[in-house]
C-alpha positions as a Markdown table, in Angstrom:
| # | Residue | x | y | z |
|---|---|---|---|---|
| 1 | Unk | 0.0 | 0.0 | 0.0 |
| 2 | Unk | 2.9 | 2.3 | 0.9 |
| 3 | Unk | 4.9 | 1.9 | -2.1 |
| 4 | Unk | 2.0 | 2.4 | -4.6 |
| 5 | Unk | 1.6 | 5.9 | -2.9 |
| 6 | Unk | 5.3 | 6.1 | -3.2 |
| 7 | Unk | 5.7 | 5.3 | -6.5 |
| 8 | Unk | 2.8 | 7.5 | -7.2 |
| 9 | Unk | 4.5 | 10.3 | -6.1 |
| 10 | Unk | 2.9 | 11.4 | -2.9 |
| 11 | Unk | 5.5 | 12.5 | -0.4 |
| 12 | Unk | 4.3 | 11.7 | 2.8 |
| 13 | Unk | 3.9 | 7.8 | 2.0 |
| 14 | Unk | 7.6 | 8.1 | 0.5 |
| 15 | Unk | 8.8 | 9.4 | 3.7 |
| 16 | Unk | 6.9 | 6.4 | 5.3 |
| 17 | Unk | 8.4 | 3.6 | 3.1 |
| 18 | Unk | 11.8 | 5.5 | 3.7 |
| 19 | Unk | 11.2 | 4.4 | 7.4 |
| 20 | Unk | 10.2 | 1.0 | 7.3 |
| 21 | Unk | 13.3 | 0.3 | 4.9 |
| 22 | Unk | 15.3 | 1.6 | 7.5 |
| 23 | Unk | 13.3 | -0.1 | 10.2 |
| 24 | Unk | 12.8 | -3.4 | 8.6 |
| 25 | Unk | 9.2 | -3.3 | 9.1 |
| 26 | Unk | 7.5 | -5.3 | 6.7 |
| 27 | Unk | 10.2 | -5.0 | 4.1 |
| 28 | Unk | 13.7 | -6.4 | 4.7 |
| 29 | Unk | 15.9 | -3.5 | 6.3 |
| 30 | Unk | 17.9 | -2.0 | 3.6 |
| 31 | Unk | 19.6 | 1.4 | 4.3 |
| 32 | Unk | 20.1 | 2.2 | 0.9 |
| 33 | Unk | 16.6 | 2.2 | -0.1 |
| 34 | Unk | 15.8 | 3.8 | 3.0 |
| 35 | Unk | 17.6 | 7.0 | 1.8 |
| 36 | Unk | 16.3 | 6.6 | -1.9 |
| 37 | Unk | 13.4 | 7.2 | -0.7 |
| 38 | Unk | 13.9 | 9.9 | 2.1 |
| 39 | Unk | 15.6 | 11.5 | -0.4 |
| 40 | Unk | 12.4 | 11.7 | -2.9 |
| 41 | Unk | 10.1 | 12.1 | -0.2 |
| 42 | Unk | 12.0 | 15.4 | 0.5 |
| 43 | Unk | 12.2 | 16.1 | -3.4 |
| 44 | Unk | 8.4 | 16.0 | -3.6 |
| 45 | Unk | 8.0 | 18.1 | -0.2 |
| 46 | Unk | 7.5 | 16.1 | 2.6 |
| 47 | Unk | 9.3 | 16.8 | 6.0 |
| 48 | Unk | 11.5 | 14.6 | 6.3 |
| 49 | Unk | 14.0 | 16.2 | 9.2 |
| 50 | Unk | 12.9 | 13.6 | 12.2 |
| 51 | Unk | 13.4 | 11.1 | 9.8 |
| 52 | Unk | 16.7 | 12.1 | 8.6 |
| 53 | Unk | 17.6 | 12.7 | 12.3 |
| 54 | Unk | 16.8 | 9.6 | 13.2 |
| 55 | Unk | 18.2 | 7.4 | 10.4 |
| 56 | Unk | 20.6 | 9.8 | 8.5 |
| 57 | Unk | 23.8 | 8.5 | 10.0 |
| 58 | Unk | 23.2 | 4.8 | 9.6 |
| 59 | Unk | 23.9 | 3.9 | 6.3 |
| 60 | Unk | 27.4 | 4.0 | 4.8 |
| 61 | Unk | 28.9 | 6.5 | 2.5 |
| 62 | Unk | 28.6 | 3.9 | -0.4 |
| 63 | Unk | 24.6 | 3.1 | 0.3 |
| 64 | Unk | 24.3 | 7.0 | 0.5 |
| 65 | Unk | 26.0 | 7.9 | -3.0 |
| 66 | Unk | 24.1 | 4.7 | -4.3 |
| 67 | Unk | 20.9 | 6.1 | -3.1 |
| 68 | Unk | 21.7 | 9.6 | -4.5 |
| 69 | Unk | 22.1 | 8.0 | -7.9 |
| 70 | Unk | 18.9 | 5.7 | -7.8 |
| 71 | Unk | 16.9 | 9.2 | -6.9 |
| 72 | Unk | 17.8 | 11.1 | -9.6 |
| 73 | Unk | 17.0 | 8.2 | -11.8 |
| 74 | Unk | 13.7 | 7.9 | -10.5 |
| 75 | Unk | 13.5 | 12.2 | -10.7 |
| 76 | Unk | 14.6 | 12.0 | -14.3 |
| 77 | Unk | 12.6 | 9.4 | -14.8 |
| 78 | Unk | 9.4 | 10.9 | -13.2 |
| 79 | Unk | 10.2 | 14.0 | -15.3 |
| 80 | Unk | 10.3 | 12.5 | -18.7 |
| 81 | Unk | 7.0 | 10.9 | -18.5 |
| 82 | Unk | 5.2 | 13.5 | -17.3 |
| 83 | Unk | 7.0 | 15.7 | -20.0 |
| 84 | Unk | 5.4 | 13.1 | -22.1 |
| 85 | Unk | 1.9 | 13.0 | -20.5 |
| 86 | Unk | 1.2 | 16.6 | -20.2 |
């Protein structure tokens, strides 16, 4: 349920998925992920500083920079269909 609203776009269920990634809850705990998709919940405007807080310095600097590159994939992504939608 979570990542449909994710991967629809809305922010707030982004910054939720981002947690239980981090977490493990329901997904298996993967703290690359987790960033991916802090990092697009903030993209799309969620608040996301308790999260980041809270989780921010658990992943390694790889899982980080790997994260980085998977969100501006998605972003670019994103951008180009609705470039071809609208």
């Amino acid at each position: 349920m979570f990542e449909a609203a994710a991967e629809a776009g809305l922010g707030p269920a982004m910054a939720n998925l981002s947690v239980m990634y981090f977490k493990g809850q329901g997904l298996p705990q993967d703290y690359m992920l987790g960033h991916m998709w802090l990092m697009l919940a903030k993209a799309a405007g969620a608040d996301t500083q308790q999260i980041n807080a809270a989780f921010g310095s658990k992943a390694s600097t790889d899982q980080v920079n790997a994260a980085q590159e998977r969100a501006m994939g998605l972003l670019k992504s994103y951008a180009l269909q609705t470039d071809q939608d609208g």
